[in-house]
N, C-alpha and C positions, 0 to 999 in steps of 0.2 A: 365428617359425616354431613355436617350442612353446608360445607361447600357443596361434597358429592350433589345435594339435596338440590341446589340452587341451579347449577349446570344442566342434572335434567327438564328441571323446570323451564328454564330459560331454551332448552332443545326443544321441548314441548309444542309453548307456544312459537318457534318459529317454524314449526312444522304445520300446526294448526294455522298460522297466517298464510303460508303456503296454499294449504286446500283453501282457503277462503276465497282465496286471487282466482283458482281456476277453477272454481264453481260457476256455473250458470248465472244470472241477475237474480235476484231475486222475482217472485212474482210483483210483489211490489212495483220495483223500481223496473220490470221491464212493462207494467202495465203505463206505469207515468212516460214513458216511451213510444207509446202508440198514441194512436188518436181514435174520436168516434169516426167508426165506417160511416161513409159517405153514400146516399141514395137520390143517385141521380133521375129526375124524370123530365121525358121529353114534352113536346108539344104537339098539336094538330099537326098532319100529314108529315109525320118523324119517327123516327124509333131509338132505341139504343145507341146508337152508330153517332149520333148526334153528337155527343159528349167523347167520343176517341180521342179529338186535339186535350181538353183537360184534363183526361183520364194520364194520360200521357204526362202533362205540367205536372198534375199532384205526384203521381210516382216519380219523377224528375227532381220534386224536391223532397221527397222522403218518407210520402204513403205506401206503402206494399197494396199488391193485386186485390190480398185478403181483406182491404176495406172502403173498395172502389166497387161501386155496384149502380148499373144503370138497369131500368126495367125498363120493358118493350111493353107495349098495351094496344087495346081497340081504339082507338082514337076517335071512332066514329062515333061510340057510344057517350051514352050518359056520361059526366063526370063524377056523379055520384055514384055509379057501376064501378068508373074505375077508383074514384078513392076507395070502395071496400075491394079492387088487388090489391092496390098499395097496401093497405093496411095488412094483410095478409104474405105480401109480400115484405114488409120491414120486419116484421115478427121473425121471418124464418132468416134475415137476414141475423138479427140479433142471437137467436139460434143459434145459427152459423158460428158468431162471434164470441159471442158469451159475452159481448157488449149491453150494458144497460139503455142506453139512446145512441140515438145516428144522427146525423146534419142532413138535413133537405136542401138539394139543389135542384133550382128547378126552370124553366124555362116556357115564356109562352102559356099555352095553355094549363101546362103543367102547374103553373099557380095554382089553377080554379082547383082541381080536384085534390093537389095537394093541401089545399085551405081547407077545404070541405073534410078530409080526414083528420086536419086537426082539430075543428070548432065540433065537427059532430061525432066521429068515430074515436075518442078519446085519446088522439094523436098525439096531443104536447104533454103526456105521459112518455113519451118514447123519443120526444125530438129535443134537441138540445139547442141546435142553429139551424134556423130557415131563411132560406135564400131565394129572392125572385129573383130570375133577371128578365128583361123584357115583357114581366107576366102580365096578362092579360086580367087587373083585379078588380078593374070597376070598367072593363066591356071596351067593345071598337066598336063604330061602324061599317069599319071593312065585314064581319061576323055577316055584315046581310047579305052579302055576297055567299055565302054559302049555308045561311041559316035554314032555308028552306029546304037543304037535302041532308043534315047531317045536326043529328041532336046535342053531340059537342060543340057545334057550331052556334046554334041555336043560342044554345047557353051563353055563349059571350057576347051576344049582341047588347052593347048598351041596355040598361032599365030593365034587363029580362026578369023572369022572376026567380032564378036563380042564382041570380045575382044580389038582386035586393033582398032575400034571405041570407045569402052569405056574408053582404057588407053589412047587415044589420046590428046594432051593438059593438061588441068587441071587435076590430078587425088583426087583431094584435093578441089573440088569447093566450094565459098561462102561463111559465115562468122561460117559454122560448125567446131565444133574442132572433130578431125578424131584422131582416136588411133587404131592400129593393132596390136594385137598378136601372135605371131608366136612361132611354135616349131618347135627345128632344129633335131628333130625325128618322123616326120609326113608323114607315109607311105599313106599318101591319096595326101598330094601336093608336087611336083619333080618338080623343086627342091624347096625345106623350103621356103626358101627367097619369093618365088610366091606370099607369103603371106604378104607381107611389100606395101604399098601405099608410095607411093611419096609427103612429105608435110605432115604424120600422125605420131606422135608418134611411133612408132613401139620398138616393146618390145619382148625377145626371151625370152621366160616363163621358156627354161630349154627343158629335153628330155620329155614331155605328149604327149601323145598319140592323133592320132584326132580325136575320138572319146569321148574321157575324156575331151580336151579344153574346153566345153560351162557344164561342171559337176564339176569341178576343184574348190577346196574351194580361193586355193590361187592365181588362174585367178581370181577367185570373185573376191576376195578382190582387185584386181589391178583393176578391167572394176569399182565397187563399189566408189574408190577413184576418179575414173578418171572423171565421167560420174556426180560424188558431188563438 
């Protein structure tokens, strides 16, 4: 009888190890599998489209579609117009996800407003890794060249005042890790360094261009490391 006993037993569990193998992941373990979705934003006279080559790299090394997300915006407008889409856009992305935060990658202009949603609209609640590249954080002079027809523009003009409200205090708030890249041959930001945050990693990629920064295989690779 307790042989009989032991035999089943021992059937038991090698049938119960069986279902176990070809059960789905657990939630667990297929959560520590993903990453935070990714919100990409562009800069002055750009959209969506901008981020295609990276979009591409991150899925190439093993992000799905489901957490690659670039928004299209007015570019002309305020930055603080557009950081409250962002903000309403990241929500519905998290939504989407059932993700608690996402990484900010951003580019260009896309700093400014993406700053302005974190410092003011309660953003590093929600971001986990924020990423400049080429961002425009403490202004160009090129900006004057367009500052008079376009209130985006405006804004990044060195010394503006929405600038000097932004860089005021913390340029680095919350428990977000901030990284900025910077080229020391960027005929869009005068001078280079504009592009450095106070408190973020910052990193000079070399002579690229600023329009090649947010296309750049081996910026990937650095924002890719940084943001895993």
């Amino acid at each position: 009888m307790q042989r009989a006993k032991r035999r089943i037993a021992t059937a038991l569990s090698a049938i119960a190890g069986s279902l176990l193998l070809s059960l789905p992941l657990s939630a667990s373990t297929a959560h520590a599998a993903s990453h935070d979705p990714i919100v990409f934003v562009h800069g002055l006279s750009s959209d969506s489209s901008s981020w295609n080559t990276w979009i591409s790299d991150f899925e190439a090394d093993g992000y799905s579609s489901s957490e690659l997300y670039a928004i299209s915006y007015d570019w002309t407008k305020s930055n603080v117009t557009t950081a409250s889409t962002l903000s309403s856009y990241i929500q519905s992305v998290l939504s989407k996800t059932g993700a608690s935060k996402v990484d900010l990658v951003v580019h260009s202009m896309g700093a400014l407003n993406s700053r302005y949603y974190l410092k003011n609209l309660g953003g590093t609640s929600y971001v986990d890794d924020f990423v400049s590249v080429a961002g425009v954080n403490h202004g160009t002079s090129v900006a004057s060249l367009c500052g008079w027809l376009y209130t985006s523009c405006k804004e990044m003009t060195t010394g503006s005042s929405f600038l000097t409200a932004l860089n005021s205090g913390d340029e680095t708030p919350g428990s977000v890790s901030y990284a900025a890249y910077w080229s020391d041959c960027d005929a869009a930001i005068d001078p280079d360094t504009s592009a450095e945050l106070s408190g973020a990693t910052n990193v000079d990629v070399g002579c690229i261009s600023h329009t090649d920064m947010n296309d750049d295989y081996g910026v990937y690779q650095q924002v890719r490391n940084f943001i895993s």
